[in-house]
C-alpha positions as a Markdown table, in Angstrom:
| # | Residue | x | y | z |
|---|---|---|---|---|
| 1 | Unk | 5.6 | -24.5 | -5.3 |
| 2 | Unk | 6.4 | -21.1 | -6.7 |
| 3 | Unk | 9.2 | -18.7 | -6.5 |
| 4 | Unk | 8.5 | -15.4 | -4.8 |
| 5 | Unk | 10.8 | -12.3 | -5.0 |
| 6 | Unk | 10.9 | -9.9 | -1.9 |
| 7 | Unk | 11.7 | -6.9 | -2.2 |
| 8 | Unk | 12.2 | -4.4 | 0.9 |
| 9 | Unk | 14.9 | -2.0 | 2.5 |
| 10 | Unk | 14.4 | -3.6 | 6.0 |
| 11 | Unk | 16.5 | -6.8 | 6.9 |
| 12 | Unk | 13.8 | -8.0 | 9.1 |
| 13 | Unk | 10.9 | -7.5 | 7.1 |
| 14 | Unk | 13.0 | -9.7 | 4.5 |
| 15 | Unk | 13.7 | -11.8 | 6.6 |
| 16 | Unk | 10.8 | -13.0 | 8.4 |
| 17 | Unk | 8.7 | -13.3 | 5.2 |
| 18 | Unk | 11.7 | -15.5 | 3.6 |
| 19 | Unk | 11.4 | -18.1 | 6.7 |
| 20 | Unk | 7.1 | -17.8 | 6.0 |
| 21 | Unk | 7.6 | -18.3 | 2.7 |
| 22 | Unk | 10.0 | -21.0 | 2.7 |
| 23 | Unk | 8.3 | -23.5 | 5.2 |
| 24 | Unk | 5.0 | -23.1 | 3.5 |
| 25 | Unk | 7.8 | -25.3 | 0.3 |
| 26 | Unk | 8.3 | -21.9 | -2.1 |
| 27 | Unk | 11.8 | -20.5 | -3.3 |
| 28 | Unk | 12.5 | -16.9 | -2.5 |
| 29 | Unk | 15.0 | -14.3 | -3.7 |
| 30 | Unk | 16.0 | -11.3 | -2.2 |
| 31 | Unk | 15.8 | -7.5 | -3.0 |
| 32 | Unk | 16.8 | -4.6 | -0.5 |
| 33 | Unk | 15.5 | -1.6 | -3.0 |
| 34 | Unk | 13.8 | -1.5 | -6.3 |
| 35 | Unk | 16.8 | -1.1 | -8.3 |
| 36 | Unk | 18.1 | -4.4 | -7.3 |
| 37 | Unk | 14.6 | -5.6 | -7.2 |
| 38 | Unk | 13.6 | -5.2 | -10.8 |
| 39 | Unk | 17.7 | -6.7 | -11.1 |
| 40 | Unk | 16.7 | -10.2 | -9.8 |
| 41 | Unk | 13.3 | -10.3 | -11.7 |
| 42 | Unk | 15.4 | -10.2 | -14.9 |
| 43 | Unk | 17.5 | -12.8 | -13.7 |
| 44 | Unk | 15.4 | -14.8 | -11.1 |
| 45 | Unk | 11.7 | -14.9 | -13.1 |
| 46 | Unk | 9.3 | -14.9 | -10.0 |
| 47 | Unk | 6.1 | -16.3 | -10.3 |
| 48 | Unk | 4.8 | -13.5 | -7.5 |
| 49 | Unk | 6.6 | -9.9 | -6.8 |
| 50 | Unk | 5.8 | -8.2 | -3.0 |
| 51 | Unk | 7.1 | -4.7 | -2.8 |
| 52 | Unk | 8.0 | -2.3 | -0.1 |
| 53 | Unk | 6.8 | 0.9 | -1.2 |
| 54 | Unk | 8.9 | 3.2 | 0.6 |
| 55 | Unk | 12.5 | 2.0 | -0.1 |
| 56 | Unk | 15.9 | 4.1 | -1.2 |
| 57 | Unk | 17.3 | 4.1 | -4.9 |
| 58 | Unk | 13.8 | 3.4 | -6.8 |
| 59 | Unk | 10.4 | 3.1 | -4.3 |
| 60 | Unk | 7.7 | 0.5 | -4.5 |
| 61 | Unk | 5.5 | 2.6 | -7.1 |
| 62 | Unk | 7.9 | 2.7 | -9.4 |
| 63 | Unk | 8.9 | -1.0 | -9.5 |
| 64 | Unk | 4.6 | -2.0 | -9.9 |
| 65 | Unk | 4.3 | 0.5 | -12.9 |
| 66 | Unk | 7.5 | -1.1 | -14.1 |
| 67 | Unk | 6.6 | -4.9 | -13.9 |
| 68 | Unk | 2.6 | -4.4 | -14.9 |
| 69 | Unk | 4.1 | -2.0 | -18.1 |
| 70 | Unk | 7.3 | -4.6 | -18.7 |
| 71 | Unk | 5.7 | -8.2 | -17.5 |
| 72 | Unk | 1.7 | -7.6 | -16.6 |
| 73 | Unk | 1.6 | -11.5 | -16.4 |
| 74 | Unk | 3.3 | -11.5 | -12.7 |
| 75 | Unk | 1.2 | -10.5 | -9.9 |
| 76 | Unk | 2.7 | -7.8 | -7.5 |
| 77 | Unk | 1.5 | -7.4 | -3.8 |
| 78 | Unk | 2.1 | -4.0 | -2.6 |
| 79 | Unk | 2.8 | -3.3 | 1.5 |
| 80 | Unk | 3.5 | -1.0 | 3.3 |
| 81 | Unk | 3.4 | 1.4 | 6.6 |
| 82 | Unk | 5.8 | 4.3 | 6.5 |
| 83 | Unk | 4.1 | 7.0 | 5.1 |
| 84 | Unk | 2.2 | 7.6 | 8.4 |
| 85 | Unk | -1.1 | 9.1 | 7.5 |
| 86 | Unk | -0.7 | 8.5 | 4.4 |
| 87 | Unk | 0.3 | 5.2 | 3.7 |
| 88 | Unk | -3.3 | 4.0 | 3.1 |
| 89 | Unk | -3.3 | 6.4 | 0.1 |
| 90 | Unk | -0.3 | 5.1 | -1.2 |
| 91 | Unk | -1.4 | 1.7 | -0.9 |
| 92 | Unk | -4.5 | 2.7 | -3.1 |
| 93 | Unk | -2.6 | 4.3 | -5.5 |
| 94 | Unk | -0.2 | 0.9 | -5.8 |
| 95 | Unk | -3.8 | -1.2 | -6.4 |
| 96 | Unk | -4.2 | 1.4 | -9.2 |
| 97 | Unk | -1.5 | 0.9 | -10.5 |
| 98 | Unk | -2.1 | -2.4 | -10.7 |
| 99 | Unk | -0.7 | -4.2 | -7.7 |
| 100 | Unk | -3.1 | -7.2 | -7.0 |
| 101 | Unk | -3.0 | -7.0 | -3.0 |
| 102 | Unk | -2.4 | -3.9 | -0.6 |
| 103 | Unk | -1.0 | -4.9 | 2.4 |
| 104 | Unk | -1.0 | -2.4 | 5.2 |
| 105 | Unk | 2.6 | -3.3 | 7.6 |
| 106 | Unk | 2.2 | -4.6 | 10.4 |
| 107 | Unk | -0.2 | -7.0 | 8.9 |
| 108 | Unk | -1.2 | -10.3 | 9.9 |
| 109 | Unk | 1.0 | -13.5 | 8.3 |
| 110 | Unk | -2.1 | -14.9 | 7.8 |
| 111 | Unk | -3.3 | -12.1 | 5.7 |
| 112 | Unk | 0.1 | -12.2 | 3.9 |
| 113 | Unk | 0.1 | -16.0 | 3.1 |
| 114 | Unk | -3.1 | -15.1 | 2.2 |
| 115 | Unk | -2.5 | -12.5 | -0.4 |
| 116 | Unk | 0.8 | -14.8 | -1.8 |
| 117 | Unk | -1.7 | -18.0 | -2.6 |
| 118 | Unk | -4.1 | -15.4 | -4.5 |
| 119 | Unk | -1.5 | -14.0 | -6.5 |
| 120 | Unk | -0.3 | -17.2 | -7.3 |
| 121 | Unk | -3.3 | -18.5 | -8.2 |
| 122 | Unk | -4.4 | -15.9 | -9.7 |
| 123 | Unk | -8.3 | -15.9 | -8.2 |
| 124 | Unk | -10.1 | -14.1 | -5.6 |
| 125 | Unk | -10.4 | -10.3 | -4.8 |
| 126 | Unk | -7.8 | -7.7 | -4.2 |
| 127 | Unk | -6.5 | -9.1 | -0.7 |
| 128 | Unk | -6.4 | -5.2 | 1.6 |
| 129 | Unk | -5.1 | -5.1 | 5.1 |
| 130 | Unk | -5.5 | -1.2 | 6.4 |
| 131 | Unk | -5.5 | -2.5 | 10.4 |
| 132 | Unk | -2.0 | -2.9 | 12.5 |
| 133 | Unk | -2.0 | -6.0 | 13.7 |
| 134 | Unk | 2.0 | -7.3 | 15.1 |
| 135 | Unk | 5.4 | -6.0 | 13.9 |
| 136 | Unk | 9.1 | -7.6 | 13.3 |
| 137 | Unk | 11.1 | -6.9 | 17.2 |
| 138 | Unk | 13.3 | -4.2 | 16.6 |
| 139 | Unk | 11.9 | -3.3 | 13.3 |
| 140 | Unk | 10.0 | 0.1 | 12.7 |
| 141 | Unk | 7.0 | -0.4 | 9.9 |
| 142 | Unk | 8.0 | 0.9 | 7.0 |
């Protein structure tokens, strides 16, 4: 399968999308902010980025204008759900800048697994997910 590089501040965001990831056979590495995100793309060479956009140190925005600018070859799914009313702007503005999916947190892990096979395969339409649908226990969306 292909290796997938997570990148978000909250443990159990990271977390649960690890465990998806891994029992649908793909290898994941681990970022908690976009400093050390960008870090393990140098050394890790994903096939497919997914990005927090609200994160300490360097945000989500910032690490898609970075990969498309550095590395436009590797697909980068955007999520999010902390900017309150704004996050679906933000979201837009990541698909601008050339994020391949939009994924509004909570979303579905459908939609996300979703969104991961397109980017790796590189086909279908920009995957967008604007409706709450479930969230982590004890996690705030973010």
């Amino acid at each position: 399968m292909s290796k997938v590089l997570i990148i978000d501040d909250h443990n159990g965001i990271r977390d649960l999308l690890l465990t998806v990831l891994q029992a649908q056979g793909h290898e994941v590495c681990l970022a908690a902010d976009g400093v050390a995100g960008l870090q393990r793309f140098l050394t890790d060479r994903p096939d497919v980025v997914v990005a927090d956009l609200k994160m300490p140190e360097m945000d989500g925005l910032e690490v898609v204008r970075t990969l498309r600018r550095e590395h436009p070859e590797v697909p980068v799914i955007a999520m999010s759900g902390g900017f309150g009313e704004h996050t679906d702007l933000y979201l837009d503005v990541a698909v601008e800048f050339g994020a391949v999916a939009a994924l509004r947190k909570p979303f579905r892990l459908a939609t996300f697994k979703q969104a991961v096979a397109e980017a790796i395969a590189h086909t279908g339409p920009v995957t967008s997910s604007r409706e709450p649908f479930a969230s982590v226990p004890g996690q705030t969306a973010g």
